[in-house]
C-alpha positions in Angstrom: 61.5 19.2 -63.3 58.8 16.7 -63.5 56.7 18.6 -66.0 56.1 17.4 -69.5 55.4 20.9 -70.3 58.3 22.4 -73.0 58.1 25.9 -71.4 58.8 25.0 -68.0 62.3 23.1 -69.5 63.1 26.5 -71.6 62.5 28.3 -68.3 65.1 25.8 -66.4 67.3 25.9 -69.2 67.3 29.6 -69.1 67.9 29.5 -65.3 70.0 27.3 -65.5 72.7 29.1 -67.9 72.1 32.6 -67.1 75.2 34.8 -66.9 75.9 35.6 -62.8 78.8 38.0 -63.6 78.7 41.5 -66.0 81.8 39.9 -67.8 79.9 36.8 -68.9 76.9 38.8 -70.9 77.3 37.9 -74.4 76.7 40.3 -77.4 75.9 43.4 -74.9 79.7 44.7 -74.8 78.8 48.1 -74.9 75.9 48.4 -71.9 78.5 46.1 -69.7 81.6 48.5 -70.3 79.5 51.3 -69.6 77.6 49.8 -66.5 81.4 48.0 -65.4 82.9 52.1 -65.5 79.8 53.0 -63.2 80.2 50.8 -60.6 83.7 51.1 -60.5 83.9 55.0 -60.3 80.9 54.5 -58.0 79.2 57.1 -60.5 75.9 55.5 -61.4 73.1 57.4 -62.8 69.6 57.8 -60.5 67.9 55.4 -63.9 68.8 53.2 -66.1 67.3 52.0 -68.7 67.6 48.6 -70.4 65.5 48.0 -74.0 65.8 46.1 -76.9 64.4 43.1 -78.4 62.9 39.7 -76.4 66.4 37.7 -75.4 68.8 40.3 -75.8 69.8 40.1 -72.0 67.9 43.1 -70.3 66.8 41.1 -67.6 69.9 39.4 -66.9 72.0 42.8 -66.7 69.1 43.7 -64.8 69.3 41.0 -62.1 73.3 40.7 -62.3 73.4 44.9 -61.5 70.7 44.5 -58.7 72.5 41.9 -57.2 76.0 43.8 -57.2 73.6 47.2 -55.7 72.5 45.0 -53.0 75.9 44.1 -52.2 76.9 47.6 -51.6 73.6 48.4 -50.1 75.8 47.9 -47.1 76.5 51.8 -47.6 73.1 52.9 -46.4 72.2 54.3 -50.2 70.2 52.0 -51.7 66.7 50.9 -50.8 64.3 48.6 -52.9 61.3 50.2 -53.5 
């Protein structure tokens, strides 16, 4: 963007390169194996919950998983509160 401003080019940055697939989370191996077998079996649990330190990539399993929900939101099962 225009702005001079060196948050607003971390934020694009960060935008920019965000993981848009489970397989492409880096250093989170574990959560995506575990979240991959959920979807898969179609098994998920009523909450999840996503913690650890600031850039560890809770919000972008976060928005990667809502996206796949939505997807199969086609089902009837899931609704955004």
């Amino acid at each position: 963007m225009s702005e001079t401003n060196g948050q607003a080019v971390v934020l694009d940055l960060a935008l920019k390169y965000r993981p848009k697939l489970l397989r492409d989370v880096v250093g989170q191996s574990v959560a995506v194996k575990g979240l991959l077998r959920h979807l898969k079996d179609d098994t998920l649990p009523h909450t999840i919950l996503l913690h650890g330190p600031k850039g560890t990539g809770k919000t972008t399993t976060a928005r990667i998983l809502a996206a796949k929900l939505k997807s199969s939101a086609s089902r009837g099962d899931f609704r955004e509160i």
